[in-house]
C-alpha positions in Angstrom: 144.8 182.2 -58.6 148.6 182.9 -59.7 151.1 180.3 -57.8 152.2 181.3 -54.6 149.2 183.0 -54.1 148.0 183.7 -50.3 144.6 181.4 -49.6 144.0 183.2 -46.0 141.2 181.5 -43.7 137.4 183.8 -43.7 138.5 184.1 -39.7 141.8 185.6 -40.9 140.3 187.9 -43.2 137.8 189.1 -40.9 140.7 190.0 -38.6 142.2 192.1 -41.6 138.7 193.8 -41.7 138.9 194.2 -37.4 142.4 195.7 -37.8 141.6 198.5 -40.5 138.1 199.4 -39.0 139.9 199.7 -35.4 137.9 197.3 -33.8 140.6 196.6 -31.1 138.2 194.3 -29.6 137.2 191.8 -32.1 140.8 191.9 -33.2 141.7 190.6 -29.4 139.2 188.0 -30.0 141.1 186.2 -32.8 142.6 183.2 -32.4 146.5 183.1 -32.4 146.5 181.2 -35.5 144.8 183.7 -36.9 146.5 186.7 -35.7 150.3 184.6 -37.2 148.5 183.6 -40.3 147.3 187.8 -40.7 150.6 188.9 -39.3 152.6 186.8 -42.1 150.5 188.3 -44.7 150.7 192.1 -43.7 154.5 191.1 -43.6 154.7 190.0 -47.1 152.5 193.0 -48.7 154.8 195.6 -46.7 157.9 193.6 -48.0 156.4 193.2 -51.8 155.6 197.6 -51.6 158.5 198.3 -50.1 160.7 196.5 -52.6 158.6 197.3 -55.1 159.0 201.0 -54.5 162.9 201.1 -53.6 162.7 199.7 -57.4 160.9 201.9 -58.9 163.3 204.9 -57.3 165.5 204.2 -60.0 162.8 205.5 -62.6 161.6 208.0 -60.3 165.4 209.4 -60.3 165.9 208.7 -63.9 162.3 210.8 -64.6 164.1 213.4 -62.8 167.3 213.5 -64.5 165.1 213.4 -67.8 163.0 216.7 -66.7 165.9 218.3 -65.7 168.0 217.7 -69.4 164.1 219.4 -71.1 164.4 222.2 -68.5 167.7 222.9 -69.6 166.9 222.2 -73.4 163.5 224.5 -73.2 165.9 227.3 -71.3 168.5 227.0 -73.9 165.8 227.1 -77.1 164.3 230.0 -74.8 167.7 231.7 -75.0 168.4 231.1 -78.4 164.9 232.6 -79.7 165.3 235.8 -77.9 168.9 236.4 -79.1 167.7 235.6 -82.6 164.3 237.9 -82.0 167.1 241.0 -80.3 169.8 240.1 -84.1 166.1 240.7 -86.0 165.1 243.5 -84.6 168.9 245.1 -84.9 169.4 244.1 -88.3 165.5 245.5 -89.2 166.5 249.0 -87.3 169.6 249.3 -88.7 167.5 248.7 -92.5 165.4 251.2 -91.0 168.1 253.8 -90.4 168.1 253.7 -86.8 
């Protein structure tokens, strides 16, 4: 186990269990200590994710400026090729006669 890791009581973790199956009853059962302990830890996963995520935002944003810069780059290599293709097919015409 990594330091600061969480060693939650088996009553605590079956409370977990109560809470994400729904069983409102069971979950009334628990003992307060219980129910703080389980309540402390769902505090500190939501934290951890939410921090977590505002973090990773920044790449999210960055990803996004990136994709944005190789749409713009494909449109502009796009743009170039079919003015090149148009200055081809002029310059073979007008070898052509046309």
């Amino acid at each position: 186990r990594p330091p600061g890791a969480a060693t939650p009581s088996a009553q605590t973790v079956g409370l977990m269990g109560a809470l994400l199956r729904g069983d409102w009853a069971r979950a009334d059962l628990s003992q307060p200590r219980h129910q703080a302990e389980c309540s402390g830890l769902v505090a500190a996963y939501v934290q951890w994710h939410l921090e977590h995520s505002i973090r990773s935002l920044r790449h999210v944003e960055h990803a996004a400026g990136t994709v944005e810069h190789a749409t713009s780059t494909v449109e502009h290599a796009t743009n170039t090729v079919e003015h090149a293709t148009s200055t081809v097919e002029q310059a073979a015409g007008a070898g052509r006669g046309e």
